[in-house]
C-alpha positions in Angstrom: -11.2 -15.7 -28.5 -13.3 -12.9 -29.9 -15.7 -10.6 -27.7 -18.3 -9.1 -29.2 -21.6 -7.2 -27.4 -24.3 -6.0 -28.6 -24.7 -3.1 -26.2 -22.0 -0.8 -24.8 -19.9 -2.1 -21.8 -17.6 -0.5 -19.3 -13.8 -1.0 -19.3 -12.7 -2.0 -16.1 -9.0 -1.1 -14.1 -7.6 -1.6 -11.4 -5.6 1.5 -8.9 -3.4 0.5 -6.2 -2.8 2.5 -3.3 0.9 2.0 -1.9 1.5 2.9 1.8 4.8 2.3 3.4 6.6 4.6 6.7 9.8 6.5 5.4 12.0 8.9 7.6 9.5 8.7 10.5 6.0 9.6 8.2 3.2 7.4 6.7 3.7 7.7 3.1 2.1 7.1 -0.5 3.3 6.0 -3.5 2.6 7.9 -6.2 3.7 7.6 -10.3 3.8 10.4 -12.7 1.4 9.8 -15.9 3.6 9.6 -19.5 0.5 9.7 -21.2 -3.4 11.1 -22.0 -5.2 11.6 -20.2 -3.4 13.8 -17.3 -0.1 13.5 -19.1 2.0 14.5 -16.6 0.4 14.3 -13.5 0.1 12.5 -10.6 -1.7 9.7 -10.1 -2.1 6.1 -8.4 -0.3 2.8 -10.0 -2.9 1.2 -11.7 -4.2 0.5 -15.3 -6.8 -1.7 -17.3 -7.7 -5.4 -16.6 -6.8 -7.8 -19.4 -9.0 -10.5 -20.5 -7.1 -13.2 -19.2 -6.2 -12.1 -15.6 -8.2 -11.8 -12.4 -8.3 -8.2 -10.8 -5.8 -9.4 -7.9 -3.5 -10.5 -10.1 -3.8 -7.5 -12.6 -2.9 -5.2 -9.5 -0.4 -7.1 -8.7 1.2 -6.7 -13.1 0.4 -3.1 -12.7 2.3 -2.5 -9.7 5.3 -4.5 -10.8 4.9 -2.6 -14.6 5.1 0.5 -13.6 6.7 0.9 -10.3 9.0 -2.1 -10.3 8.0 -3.1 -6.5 6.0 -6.9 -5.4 3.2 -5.9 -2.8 2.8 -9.3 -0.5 -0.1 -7.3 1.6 -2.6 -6.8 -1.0 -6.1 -6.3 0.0 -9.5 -5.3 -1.9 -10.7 -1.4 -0.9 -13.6 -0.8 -3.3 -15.2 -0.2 -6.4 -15.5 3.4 -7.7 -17.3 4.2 -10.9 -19.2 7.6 -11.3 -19.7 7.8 -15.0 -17.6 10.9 -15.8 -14.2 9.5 -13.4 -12.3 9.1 -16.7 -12.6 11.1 -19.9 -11.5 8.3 -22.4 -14.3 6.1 -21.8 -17.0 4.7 -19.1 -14.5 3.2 -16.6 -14.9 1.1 -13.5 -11.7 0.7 -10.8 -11.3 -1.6 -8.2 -8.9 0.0 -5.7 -6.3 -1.7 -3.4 -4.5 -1.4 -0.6 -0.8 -2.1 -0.6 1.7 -2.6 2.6 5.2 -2.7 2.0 8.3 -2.2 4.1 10.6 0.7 3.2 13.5 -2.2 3.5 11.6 -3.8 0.7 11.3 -0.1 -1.4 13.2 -0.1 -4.6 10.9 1.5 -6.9 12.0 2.5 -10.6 9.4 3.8 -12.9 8.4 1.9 -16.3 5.8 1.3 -18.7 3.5 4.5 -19.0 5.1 6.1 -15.3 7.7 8.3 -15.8 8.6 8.7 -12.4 7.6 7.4 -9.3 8.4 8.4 -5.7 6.8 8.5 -1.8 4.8 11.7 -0.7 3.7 12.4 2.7 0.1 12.6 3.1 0.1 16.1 4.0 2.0 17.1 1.4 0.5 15.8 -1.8 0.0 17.4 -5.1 -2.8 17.5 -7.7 -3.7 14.0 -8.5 -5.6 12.9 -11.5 -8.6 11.1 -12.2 -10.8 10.7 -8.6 -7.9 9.4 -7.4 -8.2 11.7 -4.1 -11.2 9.9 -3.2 -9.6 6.6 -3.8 -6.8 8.0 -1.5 -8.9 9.4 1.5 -11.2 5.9 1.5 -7.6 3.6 1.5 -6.4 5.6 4.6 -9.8 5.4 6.5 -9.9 1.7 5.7 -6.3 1.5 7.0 -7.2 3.1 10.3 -10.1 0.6 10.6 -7.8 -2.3 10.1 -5.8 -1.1 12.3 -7.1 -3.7 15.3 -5.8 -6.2 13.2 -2.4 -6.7 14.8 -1.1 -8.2 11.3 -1.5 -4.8 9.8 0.9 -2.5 11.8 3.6 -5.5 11.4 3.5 -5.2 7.7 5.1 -1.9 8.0 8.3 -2.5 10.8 10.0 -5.2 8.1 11.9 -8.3 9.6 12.8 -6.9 13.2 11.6 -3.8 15.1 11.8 -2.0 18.2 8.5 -1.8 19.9 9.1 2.1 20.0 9.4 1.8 16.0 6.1 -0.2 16.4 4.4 1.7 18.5 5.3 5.0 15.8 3.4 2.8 13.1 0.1 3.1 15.0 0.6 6.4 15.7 1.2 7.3 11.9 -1.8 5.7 10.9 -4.1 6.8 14.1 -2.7 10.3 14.0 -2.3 10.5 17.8 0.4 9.3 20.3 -0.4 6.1 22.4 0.1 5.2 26.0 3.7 3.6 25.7 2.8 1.6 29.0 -0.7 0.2 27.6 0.9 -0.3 23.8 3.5 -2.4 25.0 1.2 -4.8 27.4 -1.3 -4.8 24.7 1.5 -5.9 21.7 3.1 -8.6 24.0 -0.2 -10.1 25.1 -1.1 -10.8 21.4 1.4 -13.1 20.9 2.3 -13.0 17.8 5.8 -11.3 18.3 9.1 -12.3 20.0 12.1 -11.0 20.8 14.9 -11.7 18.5 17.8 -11.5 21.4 19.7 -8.6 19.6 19.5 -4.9 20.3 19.0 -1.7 18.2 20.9 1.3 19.5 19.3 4.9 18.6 21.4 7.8 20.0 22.4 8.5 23.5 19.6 6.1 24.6 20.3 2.6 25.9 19.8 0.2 23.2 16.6 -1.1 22.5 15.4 -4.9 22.1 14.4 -6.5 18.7 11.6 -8.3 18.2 10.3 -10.3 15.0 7.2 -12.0 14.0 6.4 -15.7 15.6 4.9 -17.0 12.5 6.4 -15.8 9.0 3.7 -16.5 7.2 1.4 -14.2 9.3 3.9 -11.4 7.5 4.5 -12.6 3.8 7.2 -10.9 2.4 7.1 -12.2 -1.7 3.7 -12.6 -2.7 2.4 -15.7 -3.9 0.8 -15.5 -7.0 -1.6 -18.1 -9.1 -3.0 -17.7 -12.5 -6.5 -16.3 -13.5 
């Protein structure tokens, strides 16, 4: 089918922001650019929505394309689209948010990435585009969705101490909790259970597992449907 306008248009993309935990730190994923503009720098997975495909589903190709990872927590952020973000054209992005165990992590960069790898938050280098804005708005909407029990278990994988639990909120809160409080509040939900195996971490007694009740309330393949 042919488009044609009679006035200018925006393109639209789409920019996925990839959090995960990794050697006890709340982490980004970030892919180095293989082409103009920004050759060379860092930046968020993302890229332009095609015709056919819905913007879920074209985050969803993006991340696959260029970082080789599935994302079964995938949730809307926002729209960002001050006229000058991107020097090829007039571009509107729709940002997402993406949870994914570091059990689940095997990333190898394709398409126009050529590289991609986890940097702490603290640590990050120049990115390109507004992609620092995109960043700082995805980890403010990640502490807001944070009372959402579901959210916290998309980061533990399969089974989890609630110490390793616990550690998740505090990444994302960037304070230490009440171990005592944490634990009664985590149990009283309901949505976890212990496993009846133990996790053993040092000189420390070992610790009891716990999984999610429901599987489907922490997808681990995503589902997807056509545009």
């Amino acid at each position: 089918m042919a488009y044609t306008y009679e006035h200018p248009h925006p393109a639209v993309s789409v920019d996925i922001v990839v959090f995960t935990i990794a050697e006890g730190e709340l982490k980004v994923l970030l892919i180095r650019r293989d082409a103009a503009p920004f050759e060379g720098s860092w930046a968020l997975p993302g890229g332009f929505v095609e015709m056919n495909e819905s913007l879920r589903r074209a985050a969803w190709r993006e991340l696959r394309e260029e970082t080789g990872l599935n994302a079964a927590y995938l949730e809307q952020l926002q729209a960002f689209g001050h006229p000058d973000r991107d020097p090829r054209e007039r571009v509107i992005t729709v940002a997402y948010v993406a949870l994914i165990p570091y059990e689940r992590f095997d990333v190898q960069a394709a398409s126009d990435a050529r590289d991609a790898r986890l940097f702490n938050l603290e640590t990050l280098p120049e990115l390109a585009f507004d992609h620092p804005r995109i960043l700082r708005r995805a980890c403010q909407r990640l502490k807001e969705k944070l009372s959402d029990p579901i959210i916290a278990l998309q980061l533990v994988g399969k089974s989890f101490t609630l110490s390793e639990l616990q550690r998740v909120h505090e990444l994302i809160l960037g304070k230490p909790l009440d171990k005592r409080n944490f634990r009664k509040k985590i149990l009283a939900e309901g949505l976890i259970e212990a496993t009846g195996d133990e996790r053993r971490s040092g000189p420390h007694r070992p610790a009891r597992l716990y999984t999610v009740k429901d599987p489907s309330d922490v997808p681990y393949a995503p589902v997807i449907k056509r545009a």
